[in-house]
C-alpha positions in Angstrom: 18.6 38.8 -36.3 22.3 36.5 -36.6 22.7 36.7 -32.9 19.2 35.4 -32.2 19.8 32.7 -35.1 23.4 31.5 -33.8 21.5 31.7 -30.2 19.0 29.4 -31.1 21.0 27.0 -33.0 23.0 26.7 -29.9 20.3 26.0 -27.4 19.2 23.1 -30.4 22.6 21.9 -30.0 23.0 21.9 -26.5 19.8 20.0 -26.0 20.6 17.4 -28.5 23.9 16.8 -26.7 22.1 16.0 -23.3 20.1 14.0 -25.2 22.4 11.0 -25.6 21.2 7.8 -24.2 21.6 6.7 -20.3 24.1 3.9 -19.3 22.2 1.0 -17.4 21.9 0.4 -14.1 22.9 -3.7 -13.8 22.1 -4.9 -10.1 25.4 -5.6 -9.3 26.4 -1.6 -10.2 24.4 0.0 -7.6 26.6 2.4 -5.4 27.7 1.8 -2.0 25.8 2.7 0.9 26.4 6.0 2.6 26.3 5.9 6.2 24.3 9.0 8.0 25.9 10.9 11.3 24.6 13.8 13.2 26.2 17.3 13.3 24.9 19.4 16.0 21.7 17.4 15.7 21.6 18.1 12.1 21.7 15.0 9.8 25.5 14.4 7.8 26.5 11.4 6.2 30.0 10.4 6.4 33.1 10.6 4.2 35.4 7.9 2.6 37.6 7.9 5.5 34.8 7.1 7.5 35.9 9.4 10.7 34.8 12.8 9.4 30.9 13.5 9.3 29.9 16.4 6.3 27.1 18.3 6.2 25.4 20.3 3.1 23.0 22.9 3.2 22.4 26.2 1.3 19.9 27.5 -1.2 20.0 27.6 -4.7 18.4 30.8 -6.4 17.8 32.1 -10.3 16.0 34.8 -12.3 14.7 35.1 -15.8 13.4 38.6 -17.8 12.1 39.2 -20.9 11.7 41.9 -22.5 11.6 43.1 -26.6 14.6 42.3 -28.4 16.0 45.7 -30.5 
């Protein structure tokens, strides 16, 4: 029963730690631009430098069981 307790009261506490309020966005604050390139005919966008082109891709991928706790 304790570990499920102090689980619990960590989730609560995690949660009311992302919680916290959101810095505005003034007009004048928005971010820069990025500027998009092709990579093989696959769309990049480019770096700070502005002579190298990056592109992202993978997957992202989970899983969740239940089951009774003993």
């Amino acid at each position: 029963m304790r570990p499920l307790l102090v689980f619990l009261c960590l989730v609560v506490a995690l949660s009311a730690a992302g919680a916290a309020e959101l810095p505005s966005r003034d007009a004048k604050s928005a971010p820069p631009k990025t500027k998009r390139c092709e990579i093989g005919g696959q769309p990049g966008f480019l770096a700070a430098d502005g002579q190298t082109c990056i592109r992202i891709s993978g997957y992202v991928s989970g899983q969740m069981t239940s089951g009774a706790l003993k």
